[in-house]
N, C-alpha and C positions, 0 to 999 in steps of 0.2 A: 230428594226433599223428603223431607219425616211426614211423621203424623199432623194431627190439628195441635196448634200453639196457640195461645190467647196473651194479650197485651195488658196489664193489669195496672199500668202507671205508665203516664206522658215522660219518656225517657227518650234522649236521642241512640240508635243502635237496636233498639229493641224490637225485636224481630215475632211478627206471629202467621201462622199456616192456617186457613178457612175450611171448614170441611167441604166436603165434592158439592156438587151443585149441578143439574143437570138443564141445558138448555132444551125442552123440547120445540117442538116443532108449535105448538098451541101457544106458548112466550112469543115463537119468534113473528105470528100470524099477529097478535095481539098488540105489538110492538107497529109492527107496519101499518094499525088500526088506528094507534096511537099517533103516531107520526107523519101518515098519511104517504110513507114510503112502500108501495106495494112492486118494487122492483123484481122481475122473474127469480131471479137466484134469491131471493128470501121467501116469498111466498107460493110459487110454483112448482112442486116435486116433480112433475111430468118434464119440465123444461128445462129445469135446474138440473137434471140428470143425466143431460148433453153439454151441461156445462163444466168449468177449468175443474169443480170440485167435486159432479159426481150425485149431489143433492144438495138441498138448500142449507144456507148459512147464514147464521144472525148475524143480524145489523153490527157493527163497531160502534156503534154508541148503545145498542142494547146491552153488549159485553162493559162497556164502560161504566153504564148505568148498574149494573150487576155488581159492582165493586163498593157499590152499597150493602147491599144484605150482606155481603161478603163480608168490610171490615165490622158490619156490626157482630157477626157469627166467631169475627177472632180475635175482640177487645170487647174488656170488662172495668170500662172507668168509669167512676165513681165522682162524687162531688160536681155534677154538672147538668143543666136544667135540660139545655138542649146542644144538639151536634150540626152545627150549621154548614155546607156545600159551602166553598168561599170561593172556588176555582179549580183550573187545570192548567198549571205550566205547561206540559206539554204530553203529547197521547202518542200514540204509535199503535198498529195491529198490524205486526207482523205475521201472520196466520189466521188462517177463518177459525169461526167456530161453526162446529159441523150440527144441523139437525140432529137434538139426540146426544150431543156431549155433554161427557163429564167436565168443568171447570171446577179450578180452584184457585187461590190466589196466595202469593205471597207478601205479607206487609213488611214494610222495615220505617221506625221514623227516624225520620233523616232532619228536623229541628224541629223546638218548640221555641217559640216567641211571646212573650206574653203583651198580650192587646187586652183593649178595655173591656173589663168585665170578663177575661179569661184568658185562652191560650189559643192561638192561633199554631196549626200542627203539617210539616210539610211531609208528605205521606209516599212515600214510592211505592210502586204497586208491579207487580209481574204476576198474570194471568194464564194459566197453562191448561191446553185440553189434555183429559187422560191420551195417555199414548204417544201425546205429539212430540217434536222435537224441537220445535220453535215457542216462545209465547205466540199468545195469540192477545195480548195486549200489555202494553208497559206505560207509565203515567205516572206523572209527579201528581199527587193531589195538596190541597191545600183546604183543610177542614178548620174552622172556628168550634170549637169548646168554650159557652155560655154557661157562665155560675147562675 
C-alpha cells in the first residue's frame, strides 16, 4: 500500500490512504471509561500479558470508531454543511490491535446515491496495524453528506 491519498470528490472507485495513527494504551483505557467495558485484555497490562496476545488490545469498536478521524484525515469534500454517521452494513476485526499500534486505513467508495438534501456515500474501509499481516478491521460504512 502507498503513501497518504485524499479523496477530493464523491466518485464511485476512488480510492484514499489515512496517514498512521497510533493507538496508545491512554485511547484504549479512556475508551473502556467511555463504554464502561473494563475487560482484562484491554485495560490490564499485568494480566493481558498471559494473554492469546501478549498485551492489551483495543476495543473493536474503538478501532471502528477510529475510522472516523481516519476518513476525515483522507477526504477533502467540499460543498457540504455536515458528514452524518447513517450506519454499518457490516464490520469484521480480523486481528487485534495491539497497545501502542500503528493503524491506517484504506477508503474506496463503493456508491454514491443521492438522498434529500445530499448524497448518501457507501464507504468500504480496511484497517491495518503496521507490520501485521491481517486487517484488523473491514466495514462497509454508509455516511450522509448534508448541503
Amino acid at each position: 500500500m502507498g503513501g497518504l491519498r485524499v479523496i477530493r470528490k464523491l466518485a464511485v472507485g476512488a480510492e484514499a490512504v489515512s496517514p498512521w495513527f497510533e493507538v496508545a494504551q491512554e485511547r484504549i483505557d479512556a475508551f473502556a471509561a467511555a463504554t464502561d467495558d473494563h475487560q482484562s485484555i484491554h485495560v490490564d497490562p499485568e494480566l493481558a500479558a498471559d494473554g492469546p496476545f501478549g498485551t492489551t488490545v483495543a476495543h473493536g469498536f474503538l478501532t471502528l470508531s477510529l475510522l472516523v478521524p481516519l476518513w476525515r484525515a483522507s477526504s477533502e469534500l467540499s460543498g457540504y454543511s455536515v458528514v452524518v454517521n447513517y450506519g454499518v452494513n457490516r464490520v469484521r476485526f480480523p486481528a487485534p490491535v495491539l497497545s501502542g499500534a500503528r493503524i491506517r486505513a484504506t477508503f474506496r467508495i463503493a456508491g454514491v446515491d443521492e438522498v434529500a438534501g445530499g448524497h448518501q456515500v457507501t464507504l468500504d474501509a480496511a484497517v491495518e496495524a503496521e507490520g501485521g499481516d491481517r486487517p484488523v478491521c473491514v466495514a462497509e460504512l454508509l455516511l450522509r453528506y448534508v448541503r
